[in-house]
C-alpha positions as CSV (number, residue, x, y, z in Angstrom):
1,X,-71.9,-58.2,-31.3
2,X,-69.5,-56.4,-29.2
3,X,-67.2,-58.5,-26.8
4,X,-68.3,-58.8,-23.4
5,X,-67.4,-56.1,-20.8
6,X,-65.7,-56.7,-17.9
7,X,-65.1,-55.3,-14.3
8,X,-64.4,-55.7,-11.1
9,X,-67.0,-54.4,-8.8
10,X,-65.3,-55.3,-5.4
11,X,-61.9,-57.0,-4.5
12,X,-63.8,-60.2,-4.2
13,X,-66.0,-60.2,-7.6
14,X,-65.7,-60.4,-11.6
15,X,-68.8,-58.9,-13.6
16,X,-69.0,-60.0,-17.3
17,X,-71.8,-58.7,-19.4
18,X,-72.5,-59.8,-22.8
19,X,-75.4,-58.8,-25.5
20,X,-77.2,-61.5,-27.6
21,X,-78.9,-60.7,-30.7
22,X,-81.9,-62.8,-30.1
23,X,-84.6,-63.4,-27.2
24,X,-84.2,-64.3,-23.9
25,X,-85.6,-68.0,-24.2
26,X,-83.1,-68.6,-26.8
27,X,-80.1,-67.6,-24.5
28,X,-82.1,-68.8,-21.2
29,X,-82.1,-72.3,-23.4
30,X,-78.4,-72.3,-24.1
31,X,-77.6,-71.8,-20.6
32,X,-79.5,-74.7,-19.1
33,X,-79.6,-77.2,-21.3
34,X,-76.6,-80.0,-20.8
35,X,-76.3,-80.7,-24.7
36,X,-76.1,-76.7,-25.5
37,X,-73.9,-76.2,-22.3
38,X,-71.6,-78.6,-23.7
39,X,-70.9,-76.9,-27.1
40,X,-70.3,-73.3,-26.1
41,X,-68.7,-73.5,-22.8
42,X,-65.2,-74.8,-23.8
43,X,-62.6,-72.0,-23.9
44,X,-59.8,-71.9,-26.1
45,X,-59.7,-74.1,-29.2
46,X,-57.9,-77.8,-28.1
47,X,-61.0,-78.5,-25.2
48,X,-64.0,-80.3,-24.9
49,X,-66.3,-81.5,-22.0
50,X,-66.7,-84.9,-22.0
51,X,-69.2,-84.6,-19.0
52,X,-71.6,-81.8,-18.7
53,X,-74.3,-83.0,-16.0
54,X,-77.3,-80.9,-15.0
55,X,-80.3,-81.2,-12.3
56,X,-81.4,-78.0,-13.0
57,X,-84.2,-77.2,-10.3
58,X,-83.3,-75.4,-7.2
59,X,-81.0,-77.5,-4.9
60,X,-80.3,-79.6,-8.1
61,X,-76.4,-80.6,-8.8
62,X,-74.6,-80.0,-11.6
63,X,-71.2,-81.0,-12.9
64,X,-68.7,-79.9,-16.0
65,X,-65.3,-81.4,-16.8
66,X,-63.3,-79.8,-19.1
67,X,-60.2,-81.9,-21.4
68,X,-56.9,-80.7,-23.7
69,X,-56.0,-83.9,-24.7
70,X,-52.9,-82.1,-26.3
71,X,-51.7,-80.8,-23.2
72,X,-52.8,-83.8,-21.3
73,X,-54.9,-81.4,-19.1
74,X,-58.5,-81.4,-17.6
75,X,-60.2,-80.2,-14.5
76,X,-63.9,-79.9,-13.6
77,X,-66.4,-77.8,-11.8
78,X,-68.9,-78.4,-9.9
79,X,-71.9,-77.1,-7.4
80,X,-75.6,-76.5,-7.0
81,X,-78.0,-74.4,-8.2
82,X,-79.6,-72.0,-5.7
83,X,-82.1,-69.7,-7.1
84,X,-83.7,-70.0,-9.9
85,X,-86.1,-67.4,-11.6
86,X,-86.9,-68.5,-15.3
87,X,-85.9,-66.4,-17.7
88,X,-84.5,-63.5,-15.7
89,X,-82.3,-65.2,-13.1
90,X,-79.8,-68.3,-12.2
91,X,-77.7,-68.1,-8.9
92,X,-75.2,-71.1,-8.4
93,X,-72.3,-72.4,-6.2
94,X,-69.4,-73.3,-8.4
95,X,-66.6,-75.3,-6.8
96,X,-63.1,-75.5,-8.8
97,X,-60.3,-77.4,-7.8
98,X,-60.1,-80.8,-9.2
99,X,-57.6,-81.1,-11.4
100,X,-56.3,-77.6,-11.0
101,X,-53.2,-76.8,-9.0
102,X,-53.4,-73.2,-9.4
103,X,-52.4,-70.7,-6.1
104,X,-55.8,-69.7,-4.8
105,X,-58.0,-72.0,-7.4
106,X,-59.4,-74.5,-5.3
107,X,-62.3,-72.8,-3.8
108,X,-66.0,-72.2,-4.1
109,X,-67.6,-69.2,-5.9
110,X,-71.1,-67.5,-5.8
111,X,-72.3,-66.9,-9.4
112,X,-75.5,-65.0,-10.6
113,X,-76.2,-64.8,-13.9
114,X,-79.1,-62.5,-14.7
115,X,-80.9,-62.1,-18.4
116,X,-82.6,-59.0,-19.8
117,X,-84.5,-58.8,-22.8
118,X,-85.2,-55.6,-24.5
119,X,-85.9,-54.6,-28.2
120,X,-81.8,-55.3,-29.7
121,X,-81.7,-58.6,-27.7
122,X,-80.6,-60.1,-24.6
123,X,-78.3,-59.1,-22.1
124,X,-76.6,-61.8,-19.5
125,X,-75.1,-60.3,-16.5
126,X,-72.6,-62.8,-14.9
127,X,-71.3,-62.0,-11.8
128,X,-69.0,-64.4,-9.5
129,X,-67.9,-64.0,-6.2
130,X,-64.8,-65.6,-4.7
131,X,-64.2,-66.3,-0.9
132,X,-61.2,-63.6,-1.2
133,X,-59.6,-61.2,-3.4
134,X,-56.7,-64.0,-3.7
135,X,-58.9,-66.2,-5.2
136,X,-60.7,-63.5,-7.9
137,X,-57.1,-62.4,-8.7
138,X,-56.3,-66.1,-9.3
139,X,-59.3,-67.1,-11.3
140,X,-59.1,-63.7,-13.5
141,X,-54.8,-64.9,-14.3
142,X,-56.2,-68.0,-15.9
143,X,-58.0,-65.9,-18.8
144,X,-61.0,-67.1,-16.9
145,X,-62.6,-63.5,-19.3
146,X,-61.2,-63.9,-22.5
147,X,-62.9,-67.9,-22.2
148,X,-66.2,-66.7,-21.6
149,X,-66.0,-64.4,-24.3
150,X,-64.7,-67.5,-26.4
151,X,-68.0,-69.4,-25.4
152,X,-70.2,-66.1,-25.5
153,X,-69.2,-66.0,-29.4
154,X,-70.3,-69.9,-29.7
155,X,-73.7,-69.0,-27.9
156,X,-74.3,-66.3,-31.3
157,X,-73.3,-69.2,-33.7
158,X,-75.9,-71.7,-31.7
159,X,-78.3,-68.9,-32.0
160,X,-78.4,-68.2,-35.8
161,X,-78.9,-71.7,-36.8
């Protein structure tokens, strides 16, 4: 697979878009359920999240906290799912800041993840949108991208077994 591509569509927004090589319900799965969630989304090697908390249904809550014990770090993220569309579509709030005292990180972001099957595989569209171009410029300075991809290569390991 090639790494995921990434952009910046407006001073406020990030888009990430990343290929699977296998159907749609397999990714759709690996996005929505807590004890899938909670392998692939981790970042660099040295974290784990201890909590990974999902009401997934529209107006549900959900929660991820994220731990280095090396570094003695960890920091969550949290909001609520807003539309839902299954298979194609999943628009949330996410709200960062506990734990992190990054300039600009303590803020609430739109993201919309969309999936789109063809005949390779699946592609996921992420796009998140920050309250300010501070904020995006913030969140992108924390190698917010390279992480995803990180996770993204974890989703194709999940997938083949």
């Amino acid at each position: 697979m090639k790494p995921a591509a990434v952009r910046t569509p407006s001073e406020t927004e990030v888009e990430v878009v990343r290929s699977f090589d296998a159907s749609v319900d397999l990714v759709w799965k690996s996005f929505i359920e807590p004890e899938l969630v909670s392998r692939w989304m981790l970042g660099p090697p040295g974290w784990s999240m201890p909590v990974c908390e999902m009401d997934f249904r529209v107006g549900g809550r959900y929660e991820n906290r994220f731990r280095n014990d090396d570094e003695g770090m960890e920091f969550g993220l949290a909001g609520e799912f807003r539309e839902i569309e299954p298979l194609r579509k999943i628009v949330q709030d996410e709200n960062y800041g506990e734990g992190r005292s990054e300039e600009g990180m303590c803020h609430t972001a739109v993201v919309t993840i969309t999936f789109q099957e063809d005949h390779t595989g699946t592609t996921v569209a992420t796009v998140v949108e920050y309250p300010s171009r501070e904020a995006r410029d913030a969140a992108l300075a924390t190698g917010m991208t390279e992480s995803m991809e990180m996770g993204y290569c974890r989703i194709d390991e999940l997938i083949a077994k």
